[in-house]
Backbone bond lengths (Angstrom), bond angles and torsions (degrees), N, CA, C in turn:
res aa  C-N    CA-C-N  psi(-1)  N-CA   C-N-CA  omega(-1)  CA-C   N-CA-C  phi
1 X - - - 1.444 - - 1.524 107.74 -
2 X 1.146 122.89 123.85 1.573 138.15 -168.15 2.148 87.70 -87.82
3 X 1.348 88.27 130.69 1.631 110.43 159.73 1.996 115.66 -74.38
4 X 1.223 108.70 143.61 1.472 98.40 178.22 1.391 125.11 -55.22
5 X 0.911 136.19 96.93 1.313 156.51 153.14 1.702 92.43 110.13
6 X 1.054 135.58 57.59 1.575 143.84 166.00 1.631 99.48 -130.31
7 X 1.338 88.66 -176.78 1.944 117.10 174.33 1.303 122.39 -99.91
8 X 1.355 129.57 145.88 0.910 130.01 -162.90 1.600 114.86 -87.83
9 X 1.229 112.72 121.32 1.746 97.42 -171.54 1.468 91.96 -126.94
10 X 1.886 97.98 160.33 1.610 121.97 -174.24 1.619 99.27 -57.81
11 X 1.544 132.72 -33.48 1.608 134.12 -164.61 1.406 98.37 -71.90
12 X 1.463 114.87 -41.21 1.574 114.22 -168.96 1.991 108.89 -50.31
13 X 1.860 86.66 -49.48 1.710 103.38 174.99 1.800 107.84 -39.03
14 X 1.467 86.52 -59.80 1.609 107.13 -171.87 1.904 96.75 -36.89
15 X 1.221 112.89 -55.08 1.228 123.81 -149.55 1.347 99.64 -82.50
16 X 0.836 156.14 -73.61 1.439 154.56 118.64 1.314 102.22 37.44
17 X 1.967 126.13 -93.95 1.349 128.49 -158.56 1.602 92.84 -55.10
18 X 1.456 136.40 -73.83 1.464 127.94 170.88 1.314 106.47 -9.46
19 X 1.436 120.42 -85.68 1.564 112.46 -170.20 2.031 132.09 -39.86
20 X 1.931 86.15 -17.28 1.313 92.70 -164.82 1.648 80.73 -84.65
21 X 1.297 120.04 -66.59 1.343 126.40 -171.61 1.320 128.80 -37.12
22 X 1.458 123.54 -24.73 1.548 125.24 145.77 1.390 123.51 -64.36
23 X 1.601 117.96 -46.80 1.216 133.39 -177.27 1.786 109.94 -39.47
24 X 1.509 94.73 -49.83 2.017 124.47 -176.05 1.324 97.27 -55.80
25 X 1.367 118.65 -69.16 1.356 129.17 -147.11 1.759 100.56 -83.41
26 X 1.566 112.74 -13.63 1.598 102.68 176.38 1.772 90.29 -82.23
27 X 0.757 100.47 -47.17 1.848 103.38 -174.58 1.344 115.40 -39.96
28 X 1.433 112.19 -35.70 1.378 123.15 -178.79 0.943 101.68 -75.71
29 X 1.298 130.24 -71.73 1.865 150.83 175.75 2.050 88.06 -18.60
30 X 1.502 119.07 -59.64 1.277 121.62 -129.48 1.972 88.90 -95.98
31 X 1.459 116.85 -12.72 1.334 118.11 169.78 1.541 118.78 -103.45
32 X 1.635 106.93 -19.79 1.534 86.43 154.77 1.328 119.97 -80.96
33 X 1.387 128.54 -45.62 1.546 108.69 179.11 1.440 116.29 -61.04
34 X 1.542 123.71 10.77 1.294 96.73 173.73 1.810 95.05 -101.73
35 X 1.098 102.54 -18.41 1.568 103.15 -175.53 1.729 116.87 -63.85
36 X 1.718 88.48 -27.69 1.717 95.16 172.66 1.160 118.13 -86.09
37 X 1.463 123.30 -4.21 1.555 129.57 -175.06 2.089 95.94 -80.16
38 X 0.991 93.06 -42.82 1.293 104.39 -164.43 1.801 102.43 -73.52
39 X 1.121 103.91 -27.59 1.417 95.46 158.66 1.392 135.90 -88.49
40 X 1.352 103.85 -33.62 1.782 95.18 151.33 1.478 128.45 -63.81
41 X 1.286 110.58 -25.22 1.334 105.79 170.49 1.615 107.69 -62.13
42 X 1.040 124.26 -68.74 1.641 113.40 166.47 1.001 120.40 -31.87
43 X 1.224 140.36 -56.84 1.625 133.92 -172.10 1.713 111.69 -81.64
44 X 1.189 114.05 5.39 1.343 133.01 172.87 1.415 101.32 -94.82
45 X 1.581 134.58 -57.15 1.013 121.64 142.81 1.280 154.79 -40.58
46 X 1.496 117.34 -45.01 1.072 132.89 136.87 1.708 124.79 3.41
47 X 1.592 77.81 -82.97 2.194 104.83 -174.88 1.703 99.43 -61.33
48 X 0.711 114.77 -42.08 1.542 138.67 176.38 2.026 97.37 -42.04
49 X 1.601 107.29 -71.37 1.236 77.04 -165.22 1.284 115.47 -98.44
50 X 1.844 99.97 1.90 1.496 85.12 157.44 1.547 144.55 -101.43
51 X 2.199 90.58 26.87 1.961 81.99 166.29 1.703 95.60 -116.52
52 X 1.178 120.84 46.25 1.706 138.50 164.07 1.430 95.11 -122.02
53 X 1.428 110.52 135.37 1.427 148.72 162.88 2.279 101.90 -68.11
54 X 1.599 86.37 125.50 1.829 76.33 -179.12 1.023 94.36 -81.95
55 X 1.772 107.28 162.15 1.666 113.09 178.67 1.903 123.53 -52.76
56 X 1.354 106.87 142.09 1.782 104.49 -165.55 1.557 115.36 54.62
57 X 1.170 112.73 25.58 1.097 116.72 154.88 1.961 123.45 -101.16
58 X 1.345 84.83 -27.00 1.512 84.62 -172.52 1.166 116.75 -56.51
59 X 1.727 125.13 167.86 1.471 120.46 -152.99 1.710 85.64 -130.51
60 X 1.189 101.53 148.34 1.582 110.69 174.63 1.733 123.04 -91.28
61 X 1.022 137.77 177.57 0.910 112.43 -159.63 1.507 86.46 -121.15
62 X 1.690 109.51 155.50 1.326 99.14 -169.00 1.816 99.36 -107.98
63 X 1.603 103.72 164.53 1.485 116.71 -170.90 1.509 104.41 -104.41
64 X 1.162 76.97 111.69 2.308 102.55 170.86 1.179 112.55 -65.96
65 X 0.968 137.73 146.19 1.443 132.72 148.18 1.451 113.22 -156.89
């Protein structure tokens, strides 16, 4: 990639693919943790409805004596 009114040199390239290659790998970084957010949110839900009783399900408690 040529600079404005300069020459084009192999470091500029250099400098460039680097910039792209962080750019990629934050992108990645920034869609798996959202992909894992979204799975704790499910298993957050999840636990959720299974330490709630479904409706007419609940159990009464029985009398000792």
């Amino acid at each position: 990639m040529a600079s404005p009114g300069g020459a084009h040199t192999p470091e500029a390239d250099d400098v460039v693919q680097a910039e792209a290659a962080e750019a990629a790998a934050a992108v990645h970084k920034a869609q798996r943790n959202a992909a894992r957010a979204v799975e704790f949110q499910a298993l957050r839900e999840l636990g959720t409805r299974r330490g709630r009783p479904n409706p007419g399900t609940e159990t009464k408690p029985c009398a000792t004596s």
